[in-house]
C-alpha positions as CSV (number, residue, x, y, z in Angstrom):
1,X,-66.1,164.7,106.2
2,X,-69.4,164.5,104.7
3,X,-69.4,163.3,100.3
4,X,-71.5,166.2,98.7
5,X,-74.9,164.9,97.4
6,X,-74.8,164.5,93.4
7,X,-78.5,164.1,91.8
8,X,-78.8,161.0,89.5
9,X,-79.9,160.9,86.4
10,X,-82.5,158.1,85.2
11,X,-83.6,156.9,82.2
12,X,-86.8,154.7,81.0
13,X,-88.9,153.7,78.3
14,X,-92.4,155.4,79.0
15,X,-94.1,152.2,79.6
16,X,-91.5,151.3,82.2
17,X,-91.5,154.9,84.6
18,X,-92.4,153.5,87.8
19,X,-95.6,154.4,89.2
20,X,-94.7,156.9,91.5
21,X,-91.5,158.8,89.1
22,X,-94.9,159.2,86.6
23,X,-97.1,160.9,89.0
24,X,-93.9,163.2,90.2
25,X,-93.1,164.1,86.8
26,X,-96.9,164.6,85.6
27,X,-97.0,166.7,88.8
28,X,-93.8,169.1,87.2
29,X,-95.6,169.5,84.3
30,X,-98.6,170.7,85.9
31,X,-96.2,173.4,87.1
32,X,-95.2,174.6,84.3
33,X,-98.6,173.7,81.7
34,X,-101.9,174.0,84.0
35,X,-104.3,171.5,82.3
36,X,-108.0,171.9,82.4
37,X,-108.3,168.8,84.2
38,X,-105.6,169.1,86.8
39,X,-103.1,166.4,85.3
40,X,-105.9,163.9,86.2
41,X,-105.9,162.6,82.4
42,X,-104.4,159.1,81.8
43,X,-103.1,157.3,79.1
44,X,-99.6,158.1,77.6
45,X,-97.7,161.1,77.7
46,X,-96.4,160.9,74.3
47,X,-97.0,158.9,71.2
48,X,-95.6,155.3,72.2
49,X,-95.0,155.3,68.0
50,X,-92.5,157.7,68.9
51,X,-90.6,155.7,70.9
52,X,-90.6,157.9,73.7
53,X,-87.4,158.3,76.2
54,X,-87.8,159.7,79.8
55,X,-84.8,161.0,81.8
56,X,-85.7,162.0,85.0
57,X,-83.2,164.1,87.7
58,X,-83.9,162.8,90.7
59,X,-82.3,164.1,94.0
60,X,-83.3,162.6,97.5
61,X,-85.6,160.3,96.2
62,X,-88.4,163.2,94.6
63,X,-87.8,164.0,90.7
64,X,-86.2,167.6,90.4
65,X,-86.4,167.7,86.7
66,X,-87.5,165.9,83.8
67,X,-87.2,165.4,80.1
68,X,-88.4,162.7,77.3
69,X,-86.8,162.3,74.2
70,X,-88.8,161.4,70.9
71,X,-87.9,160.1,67.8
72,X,-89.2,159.1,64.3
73,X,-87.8,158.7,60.8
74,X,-88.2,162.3,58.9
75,X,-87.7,163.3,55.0
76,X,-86.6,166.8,54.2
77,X,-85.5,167.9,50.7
78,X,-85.6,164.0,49.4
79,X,-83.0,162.7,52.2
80,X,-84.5,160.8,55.2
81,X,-83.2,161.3,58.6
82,X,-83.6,159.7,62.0
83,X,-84.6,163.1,64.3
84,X,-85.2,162.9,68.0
85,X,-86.3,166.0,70.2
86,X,-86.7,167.4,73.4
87,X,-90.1,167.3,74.9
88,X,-91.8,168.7,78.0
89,X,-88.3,170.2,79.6
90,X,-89.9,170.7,83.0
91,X,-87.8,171.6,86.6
92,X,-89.5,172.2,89.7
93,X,-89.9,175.9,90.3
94,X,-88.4,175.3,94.3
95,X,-85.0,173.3,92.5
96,X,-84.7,176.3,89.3
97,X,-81.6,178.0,89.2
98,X,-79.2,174.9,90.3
99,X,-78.4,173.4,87.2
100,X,-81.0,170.5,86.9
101,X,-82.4,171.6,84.2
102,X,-79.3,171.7,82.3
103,X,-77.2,168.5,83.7
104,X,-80.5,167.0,82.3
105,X,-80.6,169.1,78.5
106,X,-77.0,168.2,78.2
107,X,-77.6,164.8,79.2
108,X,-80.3,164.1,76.9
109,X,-78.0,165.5,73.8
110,X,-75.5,163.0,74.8
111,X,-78.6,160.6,74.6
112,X,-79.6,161.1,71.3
113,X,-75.4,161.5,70.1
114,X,-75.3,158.0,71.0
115,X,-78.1,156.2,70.2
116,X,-77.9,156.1,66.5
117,X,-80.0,159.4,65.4
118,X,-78.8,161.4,62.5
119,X,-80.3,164.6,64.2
120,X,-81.4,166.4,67.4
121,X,-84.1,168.9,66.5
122,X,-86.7,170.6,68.5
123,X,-88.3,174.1,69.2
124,X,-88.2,176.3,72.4
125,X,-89.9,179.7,73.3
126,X,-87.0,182.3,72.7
127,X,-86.2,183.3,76.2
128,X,-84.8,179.8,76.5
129,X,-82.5,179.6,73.3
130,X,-79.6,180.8,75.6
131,X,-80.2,177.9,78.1
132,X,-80.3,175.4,75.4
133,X,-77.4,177.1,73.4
134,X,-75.2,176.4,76.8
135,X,-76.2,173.0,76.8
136,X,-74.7,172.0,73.4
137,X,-77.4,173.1,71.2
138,X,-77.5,175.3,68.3
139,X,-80.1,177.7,66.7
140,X,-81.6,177.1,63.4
141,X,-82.1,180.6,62.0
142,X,-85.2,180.9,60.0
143,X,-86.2,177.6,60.4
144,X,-89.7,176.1,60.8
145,X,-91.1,172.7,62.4
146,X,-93.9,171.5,61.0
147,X,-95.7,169.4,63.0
148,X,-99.3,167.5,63.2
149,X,-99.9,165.4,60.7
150,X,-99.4,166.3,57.0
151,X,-103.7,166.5,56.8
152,X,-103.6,168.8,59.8
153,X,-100.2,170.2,59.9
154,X,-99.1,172.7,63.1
155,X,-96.4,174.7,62.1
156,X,-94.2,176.0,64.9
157,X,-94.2,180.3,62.8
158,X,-97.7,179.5,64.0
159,X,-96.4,180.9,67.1
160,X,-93.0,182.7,68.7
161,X,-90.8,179.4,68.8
162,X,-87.0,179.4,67.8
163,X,-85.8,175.8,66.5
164,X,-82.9,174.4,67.7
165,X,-80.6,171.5,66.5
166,X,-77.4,169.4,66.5
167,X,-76.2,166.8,63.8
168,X,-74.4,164.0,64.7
169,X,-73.5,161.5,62.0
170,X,-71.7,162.8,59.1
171,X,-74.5,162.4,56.5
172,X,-76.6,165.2,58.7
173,X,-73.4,167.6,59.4
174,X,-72.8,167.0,55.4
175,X,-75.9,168.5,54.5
176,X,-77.0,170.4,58.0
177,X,-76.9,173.4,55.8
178,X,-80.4,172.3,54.3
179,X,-82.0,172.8,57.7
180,X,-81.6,176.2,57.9
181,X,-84.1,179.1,56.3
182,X,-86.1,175.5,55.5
183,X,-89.6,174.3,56.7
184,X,-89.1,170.5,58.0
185,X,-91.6,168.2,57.7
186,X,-91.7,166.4,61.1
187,X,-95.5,165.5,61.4
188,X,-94.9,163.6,65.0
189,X,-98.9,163.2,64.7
190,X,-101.8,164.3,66.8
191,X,-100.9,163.6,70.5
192,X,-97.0,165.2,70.2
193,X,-98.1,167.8,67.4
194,X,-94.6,169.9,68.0
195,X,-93.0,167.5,70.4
């Protein structure tokens, strides 16, 4: 009897995706955000000042799905918190409809549970809120990212974005209530303006 074939979840600093996972993954996102320049550009992904986290699905050998987490030090209403968020959530368009994309979501909540963060936070496109809802994640209602820098900030009510969270030490569920109805001042900078 032939052992049903699970897809494996990897993780990596940026700096140390192998070559070819890199190209696979800037290939997915090429999918999903055409760039003017074909994904030729080079140079980081994300802001290595944000500490960037990839997790990668990968199922016979090729990545299916991919995810990196990002996180910096935020102050919102006087309190600083340690926030980390979900950035280019990408899945092949051949593998969609399998549950990669959501293996990897909840997998990356678990991620940021356990490595120390107050707070998950992050915006989506509303169509998705129900995918990220199933995955562990809850809605923010009202609430508005403000990303960029605080001299050129990009606010996420700039556009149609829901914002989504979880809090997971009990300083952040004590006063999770603040985040709601509430502009947060992320400011991950100029390369990861709304991460």
């Amino acid at each position: 009897m032939e052992t049903a074939r699970v897809p494996r979840i990897e993780r990596y600093e940026q700096a140390a995706v192998p070559p070819e996972l890199r190209d696979r993954i800037r290939d997915l996102e090429e999918q999903a955000w055409p760039s003017a320049d074909g994904g030729a550009a080079e140079g980081p992904a994300h802001d290595p000042a944000l500490r960037p986290l990839v997790l990668v699905l990968v199922d016979r050998g090729t990545v299916v799905a991919s995810l990196s987490v990002l996180t910096k030090e935020l102050t919102h209403r006087g309190r600083s918190f340690v926030a980390s968020g979900l950035s280019a959530v990408v899945t092949d368009r051949a593998e969609r409809g399998r549950g990669h994309g959501h293996r990897l979501v909840t997998a990356a909540r678990e991620a940021i549970r356990n490595s120390g963060a107050d707070l998950g936070l992050f915006t989506c496109d509303p169509p998705l809120r129900g995918f990220y809802e199933k995955a562990g994640w809850r809605v923010l209602p009202g609430t508005t990212l403000v990303g960029g820098t605080p001299e050129a900030p990009f606010p996420s009510d700039r556009f149609d974005k829901v914002t989504l969270a979880d809090f997971f030490t009990p300083r952040s569920v004590r006063y999770a209530e603040t985040f709601e109805q509430a502009r947060i001042e992320l400011y991950p900078g100029e390369i990861d303006k709304l991460w």
